[in-house]
C-alpha positions in Angstrom: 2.3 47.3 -70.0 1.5 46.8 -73.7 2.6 44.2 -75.8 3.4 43.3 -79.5 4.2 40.8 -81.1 7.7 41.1 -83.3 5.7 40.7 -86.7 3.7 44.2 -85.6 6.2 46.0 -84.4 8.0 44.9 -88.1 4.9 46.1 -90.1 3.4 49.3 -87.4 6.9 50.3 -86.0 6.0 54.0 -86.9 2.4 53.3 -85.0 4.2 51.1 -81.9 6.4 54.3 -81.9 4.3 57.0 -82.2 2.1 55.6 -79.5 5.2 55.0 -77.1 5.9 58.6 -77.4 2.4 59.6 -76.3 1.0 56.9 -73.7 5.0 56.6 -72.1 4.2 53.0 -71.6 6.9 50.5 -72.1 5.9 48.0 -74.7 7.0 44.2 -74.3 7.9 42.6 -77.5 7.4 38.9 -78.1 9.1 35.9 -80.3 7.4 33.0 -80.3 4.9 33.8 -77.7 8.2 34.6 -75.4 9.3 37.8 -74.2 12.6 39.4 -76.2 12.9 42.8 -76.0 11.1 46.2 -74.3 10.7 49.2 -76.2 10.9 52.1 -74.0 10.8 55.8 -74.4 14.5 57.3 -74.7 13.8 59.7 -71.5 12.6 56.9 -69.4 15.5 55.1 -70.4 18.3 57.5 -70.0 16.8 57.9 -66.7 17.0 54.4 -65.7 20.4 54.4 -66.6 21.2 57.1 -64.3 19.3 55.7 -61.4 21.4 52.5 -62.1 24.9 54.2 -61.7 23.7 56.1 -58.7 22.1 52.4 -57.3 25.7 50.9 -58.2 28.2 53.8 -57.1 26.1 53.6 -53.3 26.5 49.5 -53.6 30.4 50.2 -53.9 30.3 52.8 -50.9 28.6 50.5 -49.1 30.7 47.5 -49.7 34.0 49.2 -48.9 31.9 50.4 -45.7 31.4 46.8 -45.0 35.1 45.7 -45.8 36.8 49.1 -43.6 38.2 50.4 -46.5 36.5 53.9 -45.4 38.9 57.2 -44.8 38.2 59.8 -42.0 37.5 63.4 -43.2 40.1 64.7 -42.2 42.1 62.3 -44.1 40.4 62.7 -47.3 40.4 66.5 -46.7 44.3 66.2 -46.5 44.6 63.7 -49.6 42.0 65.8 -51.8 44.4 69.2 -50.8 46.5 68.4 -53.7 43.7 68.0 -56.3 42.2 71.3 -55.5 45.3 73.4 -55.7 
């Protein structure tokens, strides 16, 4: 992973950018000699925040697994009738 300091990514942002865009590399931008902030390709992002829902949507399924707050099929058939009228 690359990383910049906060006063390079003020005076190159269009280099820092441009080489995001080719290398794909998420870049690690430091205050202080501290991490603050990643800079990270939009794709790579969006992605992320996809994997994340799916991650938290199976945590949920799980948990009400876990509780027995789980319907049968043929129950959620029955319930799901009405939607699909």
């Amino acid at each position: 992973m690359k990383v910049e300091l906060v006063t390079n990514l003020k005076r190159q942002a269009t280099k820092i950018l441009a080489e995001l865009h080719e290398s794909k590399e998420a870049v690690l931008i430091t205050e202080h000699g501290q991490p603050s902030a990643y800079l990270v390709d939009v794709q790579d992002y969006e992605f992320m925040q996809r994997r994340l829902a799916l991650l938290e949507g199976l945590s949920k399924g799980e948990r009400a697994m876990l509780e027995g707050k789980n319907t049968s099929h043929g129950a959620a058939k029955e319930r799901m009738q009405k939607w699909l009228k």
